[in-house]
N, C-alpha and C positions, 0 to 999 in steps of 0.2 A: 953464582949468578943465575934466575933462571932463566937470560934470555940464552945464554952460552950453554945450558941444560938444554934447551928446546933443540938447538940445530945440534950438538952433540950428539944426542939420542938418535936424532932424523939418520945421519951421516955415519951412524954405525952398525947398524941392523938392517941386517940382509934381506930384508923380507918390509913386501908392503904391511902397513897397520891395519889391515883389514878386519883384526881382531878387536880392534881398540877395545872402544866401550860401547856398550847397548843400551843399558839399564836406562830407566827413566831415572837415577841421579846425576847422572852426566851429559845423557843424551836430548836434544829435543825430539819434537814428533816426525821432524823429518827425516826415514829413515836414508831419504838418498844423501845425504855427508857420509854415510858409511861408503858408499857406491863412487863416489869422488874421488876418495882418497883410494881407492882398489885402480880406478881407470887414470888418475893422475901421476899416482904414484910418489907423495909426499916425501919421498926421500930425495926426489927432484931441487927441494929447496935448497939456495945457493946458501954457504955459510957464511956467520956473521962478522967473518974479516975477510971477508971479499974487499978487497980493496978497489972495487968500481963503484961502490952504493957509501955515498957518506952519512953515514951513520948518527954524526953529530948535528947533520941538517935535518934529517929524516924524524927521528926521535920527540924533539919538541914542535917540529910541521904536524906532527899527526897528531901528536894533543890539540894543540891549537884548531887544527882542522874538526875534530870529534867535540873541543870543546865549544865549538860556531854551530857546525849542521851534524851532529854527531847525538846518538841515546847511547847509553850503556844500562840495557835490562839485567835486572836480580832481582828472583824469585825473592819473595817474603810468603809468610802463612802459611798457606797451605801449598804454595807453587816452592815453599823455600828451599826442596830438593833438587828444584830446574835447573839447569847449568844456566851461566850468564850466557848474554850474545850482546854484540858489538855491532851499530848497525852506524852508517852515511851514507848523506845526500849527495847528491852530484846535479846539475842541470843538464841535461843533457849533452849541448854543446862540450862540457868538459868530461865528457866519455873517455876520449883518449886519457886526461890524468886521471881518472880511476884504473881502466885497463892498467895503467903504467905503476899503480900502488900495489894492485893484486898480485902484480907478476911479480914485484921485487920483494914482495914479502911473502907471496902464498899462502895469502887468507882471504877466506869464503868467496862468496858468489855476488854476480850482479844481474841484478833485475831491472826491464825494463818498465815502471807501473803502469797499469790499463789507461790511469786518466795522468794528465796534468804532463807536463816535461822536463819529467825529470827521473833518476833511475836510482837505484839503492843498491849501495855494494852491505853486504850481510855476510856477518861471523857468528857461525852458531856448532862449528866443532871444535868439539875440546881441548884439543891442540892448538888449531889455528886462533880462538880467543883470548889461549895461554900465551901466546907468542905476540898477539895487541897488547894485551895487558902489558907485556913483560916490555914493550917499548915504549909504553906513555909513561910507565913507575915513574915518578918524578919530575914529571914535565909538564905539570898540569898546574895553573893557576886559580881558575876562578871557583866556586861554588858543586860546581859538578866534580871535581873532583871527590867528594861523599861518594859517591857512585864507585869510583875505581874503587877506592876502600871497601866496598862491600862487596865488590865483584871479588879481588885481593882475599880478602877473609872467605869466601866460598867456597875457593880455590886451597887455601892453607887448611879449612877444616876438611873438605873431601880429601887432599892430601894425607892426611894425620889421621882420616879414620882408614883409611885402605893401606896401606904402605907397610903395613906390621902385622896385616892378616894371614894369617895359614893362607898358602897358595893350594895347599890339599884339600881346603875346605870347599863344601857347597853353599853357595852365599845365595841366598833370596833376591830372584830375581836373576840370576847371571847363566842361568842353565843353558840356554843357548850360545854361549861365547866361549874362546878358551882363558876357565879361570886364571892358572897359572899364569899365562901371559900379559894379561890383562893389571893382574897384582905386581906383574912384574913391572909394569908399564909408572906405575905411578912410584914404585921406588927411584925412577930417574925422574922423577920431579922435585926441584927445589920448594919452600915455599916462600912465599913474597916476601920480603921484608916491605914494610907498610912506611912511606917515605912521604913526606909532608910535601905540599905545594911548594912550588918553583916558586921564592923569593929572590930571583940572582936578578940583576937589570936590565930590565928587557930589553934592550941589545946585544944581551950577552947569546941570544940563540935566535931561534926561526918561530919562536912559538906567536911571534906577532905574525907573520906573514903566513902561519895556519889558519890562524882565526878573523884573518882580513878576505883570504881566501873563500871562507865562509861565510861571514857576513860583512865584508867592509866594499867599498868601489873608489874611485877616484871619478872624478870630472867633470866635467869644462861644458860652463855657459857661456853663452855669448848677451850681451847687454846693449841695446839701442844700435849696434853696427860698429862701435868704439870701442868697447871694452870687454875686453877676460876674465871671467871670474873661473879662479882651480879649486878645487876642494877634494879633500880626503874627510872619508865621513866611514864610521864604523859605528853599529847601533847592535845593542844586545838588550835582551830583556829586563827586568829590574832587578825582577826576584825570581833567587830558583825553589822550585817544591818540588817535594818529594814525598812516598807514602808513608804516615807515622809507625803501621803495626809492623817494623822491624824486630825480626826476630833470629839473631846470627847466634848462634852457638858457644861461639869463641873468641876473646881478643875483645872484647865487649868495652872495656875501659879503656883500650888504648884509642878504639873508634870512634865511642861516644865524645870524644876529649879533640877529635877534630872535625864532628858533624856540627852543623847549627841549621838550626831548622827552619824553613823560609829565608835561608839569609839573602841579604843584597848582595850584586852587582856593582854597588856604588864604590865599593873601595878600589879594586880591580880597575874601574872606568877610568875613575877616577888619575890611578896613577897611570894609566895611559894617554890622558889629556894632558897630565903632567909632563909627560916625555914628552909630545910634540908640543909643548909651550903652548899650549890652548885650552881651552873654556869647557864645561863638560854640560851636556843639554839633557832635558827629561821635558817626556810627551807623552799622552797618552791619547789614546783613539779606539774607536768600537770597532770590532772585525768580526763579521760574520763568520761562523764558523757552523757548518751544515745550513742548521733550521734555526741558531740563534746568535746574539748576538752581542759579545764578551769585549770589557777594556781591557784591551794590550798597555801594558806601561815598560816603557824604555829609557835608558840612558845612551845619549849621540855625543859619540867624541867626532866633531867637524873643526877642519884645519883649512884655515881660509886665509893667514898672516902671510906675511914673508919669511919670517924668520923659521916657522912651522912647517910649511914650504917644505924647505930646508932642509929643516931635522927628517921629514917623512921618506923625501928624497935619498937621500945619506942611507938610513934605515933599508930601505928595500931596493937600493943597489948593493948591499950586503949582505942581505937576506932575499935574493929575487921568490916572488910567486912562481907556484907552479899551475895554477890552474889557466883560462884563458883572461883572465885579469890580469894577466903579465905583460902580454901586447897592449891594454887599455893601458896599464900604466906607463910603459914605455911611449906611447906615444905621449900623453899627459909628463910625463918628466923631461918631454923632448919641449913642451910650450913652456912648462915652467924656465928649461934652460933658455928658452928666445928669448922669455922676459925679462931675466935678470941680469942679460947680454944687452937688451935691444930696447928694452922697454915695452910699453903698451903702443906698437903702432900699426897703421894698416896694413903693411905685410902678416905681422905677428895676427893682426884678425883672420886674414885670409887663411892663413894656416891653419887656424885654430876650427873655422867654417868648413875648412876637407876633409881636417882627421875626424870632423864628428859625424863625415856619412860614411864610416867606418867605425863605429866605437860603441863600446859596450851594448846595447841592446840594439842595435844598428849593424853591426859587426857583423859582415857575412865574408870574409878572408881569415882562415886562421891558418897558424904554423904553430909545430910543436917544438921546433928545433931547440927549444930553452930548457926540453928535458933534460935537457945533458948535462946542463949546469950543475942539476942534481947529482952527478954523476962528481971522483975525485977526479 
C-alpha cells in the first residue's frame, strides 16, 4: 500500500531527508521544501494507525474537499518532467481547519495571498504530494479525478525509472545530492495502483461533506415576517477542461480508457439531487475575470422540500463539516428541527431573525470545538 509505504519509510530512518531529491525531475523551483523538511524534521509525522485521526473520515473529506476548491497540477510537454503539486483554498475565516489538515497529515505550506481573503495550503514536495495522492486514491468521484490519474502515472513512471539504477552511478543532473541515498529513497516507494471513481452510495462516506465544505451552504430566509424558507444549495461548474497535448509515457491505455475529455458534471449532480430527493438546476451568467468578461455555466442541486430537508439533515449529522459551515449548519438544522416540531410560527420567526445576525457571512462568533469530532 503506498500510503503505509510513506509513513513506514518516515518512521524508520534515522536521519532527516535533507538528501531527498533536487533534480528538476522531482523538484519544483522552490528550493526552500528542501529547507523545511531539514528544520521540521519529517520523521515528525504521526503514523497511519494512530488511532486518534479517523482515517475513514479523513480520506474521502479530502477528495471531496480538493474536488470543490482544490487543482492538482501535471506537467505535460515540455514541463512533463515537473513533479505534481496539490494546491486548496481556504477563506480565511477557516484558517484554523486548514492549520488542523496540515498538522494531521504533514503536507506543505500555507500562504496568505496579497489580495482577496482568502489563503492557500500548497504541496509541492515529493513526499508530502506522495502521501495526498496516496489518501484521495479512490475517493474521488467527479471528472477531476483524470488529474489524480496523471498525477498517479507520474509518480509510477519516475518510480520505475529510478528504483533499478546503479546507485554507483553519476546520473545527470544529481551531482550535488547524495546519489546512493536518494536511489535508495525511491526503492521504498510503491507504485499506485490506478483505482477508478468512488461509485459506493454517497452516504457510505464523508466525501459529500468535503465538497459541501467547498462549495455548498445552507440557509435561511425570512419572507414578509411569517415565513421560513431553508435551503441547502451546492453548485459546481458544468464542464471540466483540461489541456489536450498529454503526453505520459506509461500506462497510456489503462488512462486513456478512464479520461473523457470536457466531460460534464451533470451525471455526478445529478445523482446528488437524487439523493436528497430534489430537482437539479443549470445557470449560466458573465463573470468578469481581470479585463474581460467569460459565461460561467453550472449545475445547483437546491433542497427546499420537507422530505429533502430530511435526508440532508440525516446526512450531515453523520458526516458532520469541518470547516466553519458546521456552526451555519447547526444552527440551520436547529430551525429545521423547530419546524417540524412546531411548525411555521412567530416564535419559530423570531428565532430564525437572531440566528441570522449570526450566520454565514454575518458570522462574527466562531468555535472549533467540533474538530474533535474528527478525531476516533
Amino acid at each position: 500500500n503506498p500510503l503505509n509505504t510513506f509513513i513506514n519509510f518516515i518512521t524508520t530512518n534515522p536521519k532527516p531527508l535533507v538528501n531527498l531529491i533536487n533534480n528538476n525531475d522531482v523538484m519544483n523551483k522552490y528550493n526552500n521544501s528542501m529547507m523545511d523538511i531539514e528544520h521540521n524534521n519529517i520523521m515528525n509525522i504521526p503514523p497511519l494507525e494512530d488511532p486518534s485521526i479517523n482515517y475513514d473520515y479523513l480520506r474521502p473529506y479530502l477528495a471531496g474537499l480538493i474536488e470543490g476548491d482544490g487543482t492538482m497540477w501535471v506537467g505535460t510537454g515540455k514541463n512533463i518532467s515537473t513533479m505534481p503539486k496539490v494546491n486548496m483554498v481556504f477563506n480565511m475565516k477557516d484558517k484554523p481547519l486548514a492549520e488542523y489538515l496540515l498538522q494531521i497529515t504533514k503536507c506543505g505550506t500555507l500562504t496568505k495571498k496579497s489580495s482577496g481573503n482568502y489563503m492557500m495550503w500548497q504541496m509541492q514536495n515529493f513526499r508530502e504530494v506522495y502521501h495526498m495522492l496516496s489518501l484521495i486514491n479512490g475517493y474521488m468521484r467527479t471528472p477531476k479525478h483524470e488529474a489524480l490519474m496523471r498525477a498517479l502515472v507520474w509518480y509510477n513512471n519516475y518510480i520505475n525509472k529510478y528504483k533499478n539504477i546503479d546507485t554507483n552511478s553519476k546520473l545527470k543532473n544529481w551531482e550535488s545530492v547524495n546519489t546512493p541515498q536518494s536511489i535508495n529513497l525511491m526503492k521504498n516507494l510503491d507504485v499506485f495502483e490506478l483505482l477508478s471513481r468512488d461509485t459506493s452510495p454517497l452516504n457510505s462516506n464523508s466525501w459529500l461533506a468535503g465538497i459541501t465544505d467547498a462549495n455548498g451552504n445552507f440557509s435561511i430566509s425570512l419572507y414578509k415576517k411569517k415565513r421560513i424558507n431553508l435551503y441547502y444549495r451546492l453548485e459546481l461548474k458544468q464542464n471540466y477542461h483540461r489541456p489536450l497535448d498529454i503526453n505520459i509515457k506509461n500506462d497510456m491505455e489503462t488512462l486513456n480508457s478512464i479520461i473523457n475529455k470536457g466531460e460534464s458534471y451533470l451525471n455526478m449532480m445529478s445523482s446528488i439531487a437524487s439523493f436528497f430527493n430534489t430537482n437539479l438546476y443549470s445557470r449560466s451568467r458573465n463573470m468578469k475575470l481581470k479585463d474581460e468578461y467569460k459565461l460561467y455555466s453550472s449545475y445547483i442541486v437546491m433542497v427546499t422540500n420537507k422530505e429533502g430537508l430530511k435526508l440532508v439533515k440525516q446526512y450531515f449529522d453523520k458526516y458532520p463539516l469541518l470547516s466553519s459551515k458546521y456552526l451555519d449548519y447547526k444552527d440551520w438544522a436547529y430551525i429545521v428541527k423547530i419546524i417540524e416540531s412546531k411548525g411555521q410560527t412567530s416564535e419559530s420567526y423570531k428565532l430564525a431573525e437572531q440566528i441570522r445576525t449570526n450566520y454565514n457571512s454575518t458570522r462574527h462568533k466562531f468555535k472549533w470545538d467540533h474538530l474533535k469530532l474528527f478525531k476516533k
